[in-house]
TIDREN-892339 format. One record per residue (C-alpha): residue in three letters; x, y, z. Coordinates in steps of 0.25 Angstrom, whole numbers, plus 5000, padded with zeros to 4 digits. Last residue first. Example, Ala and Ser with C-alpha at 12.3 -4.5 7.8 and 13.67 -1.06 7.14 Angstrom:
SER505549965029;ALA504949825031;
This chain:
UNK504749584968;UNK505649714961;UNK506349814971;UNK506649954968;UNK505749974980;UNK504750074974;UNK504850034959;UNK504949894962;UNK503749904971;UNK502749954961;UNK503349864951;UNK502849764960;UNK501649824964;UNK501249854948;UNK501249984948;UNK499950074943;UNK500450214949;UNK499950174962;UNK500750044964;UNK501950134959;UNK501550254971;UNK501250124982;UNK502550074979;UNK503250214980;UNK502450244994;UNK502950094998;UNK504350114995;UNK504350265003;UNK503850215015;UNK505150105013;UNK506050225012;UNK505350315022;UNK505750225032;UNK504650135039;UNK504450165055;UNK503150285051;UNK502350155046;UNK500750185046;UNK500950345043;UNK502150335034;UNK501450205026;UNK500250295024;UNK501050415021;UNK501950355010;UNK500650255005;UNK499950405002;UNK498650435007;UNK497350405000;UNK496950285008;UNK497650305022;UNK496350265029;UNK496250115020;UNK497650085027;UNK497150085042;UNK495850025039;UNK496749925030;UNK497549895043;UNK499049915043;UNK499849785045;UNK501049785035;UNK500149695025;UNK499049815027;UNK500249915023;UNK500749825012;UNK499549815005;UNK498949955006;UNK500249975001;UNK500149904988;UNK498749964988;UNK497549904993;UNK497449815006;UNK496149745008;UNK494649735012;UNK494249885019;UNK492649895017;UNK492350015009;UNK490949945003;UNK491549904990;UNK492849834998;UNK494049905001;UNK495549904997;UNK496549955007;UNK497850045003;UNK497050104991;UNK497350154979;UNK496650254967;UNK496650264953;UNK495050274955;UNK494150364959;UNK494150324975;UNK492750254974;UNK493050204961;UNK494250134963;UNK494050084976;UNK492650004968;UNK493749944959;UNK494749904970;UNK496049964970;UNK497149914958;UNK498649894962;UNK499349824950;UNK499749694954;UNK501049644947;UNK501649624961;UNK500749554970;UNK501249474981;UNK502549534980;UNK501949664980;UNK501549634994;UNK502749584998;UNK503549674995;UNK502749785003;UNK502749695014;UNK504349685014;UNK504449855013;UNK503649845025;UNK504449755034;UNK505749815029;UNK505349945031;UNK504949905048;UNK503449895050;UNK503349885065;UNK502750035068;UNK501450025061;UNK500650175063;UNK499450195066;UNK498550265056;UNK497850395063;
């Protein structure tokens, strides 16, 4: 069972997730080529992994604001497949369903092919 992070307050959470598409809002979210294959394609991740399996980085928009929030990529790459909704539900039971509901629709744009940026605009109604 995933544990879960008490001390993220909406505000706290909700800052992270600016700040990670601050840091890169034109990119267009792209899992590694090998990831690709082995899942059939089209698919993303909250933790990237090396050729062998090996755990080497956040993934998705939300993998990224999770790790930066505190939760371990061991603890991220076992919710691969499940919906950011239920996985930030799970680790965060404190934040109000309007900031869990942010990051699901952020995650939704980034997988339909969204620049971050514009993913975040659409899900905040705010620009960066």
């Amino acid at each position: 069972m995933t544990t879960a992070i008490q001390q993220v307050t909406d505000e706290t959470a909700l800052a992270t997730l600016r700040d990670v598409v601050a840091e890169r809002p034109e990119y267009v979210y792209s899992a590694p080529e090998h990831m690709q294959e082995e899942s059939g394609g089209g698919s993303c991740f909250y933790v990237h992994t090396d050729e062998d399996g090996s755990l080497i980085s956040a993934g998705c928009a939300i993998g990224a604001v999770l790790h930066r929030l505190g939760v371990p990529l061991e603890t991220l790459a076992k919710e691969e497949g499940a919906r950011a909704y239920g996985v930030v539900r799970r680790l965060f039971p404190n934040l109000s369903a309007r900031t869990v509901s942010r990051l699901n629709d952020l995650q939704m744009y980034q997988d339909d092919g969204e620049p971050w940026g514009l993913a975040y605009a659409k899900a905040t109604g705010e620009t960066i």
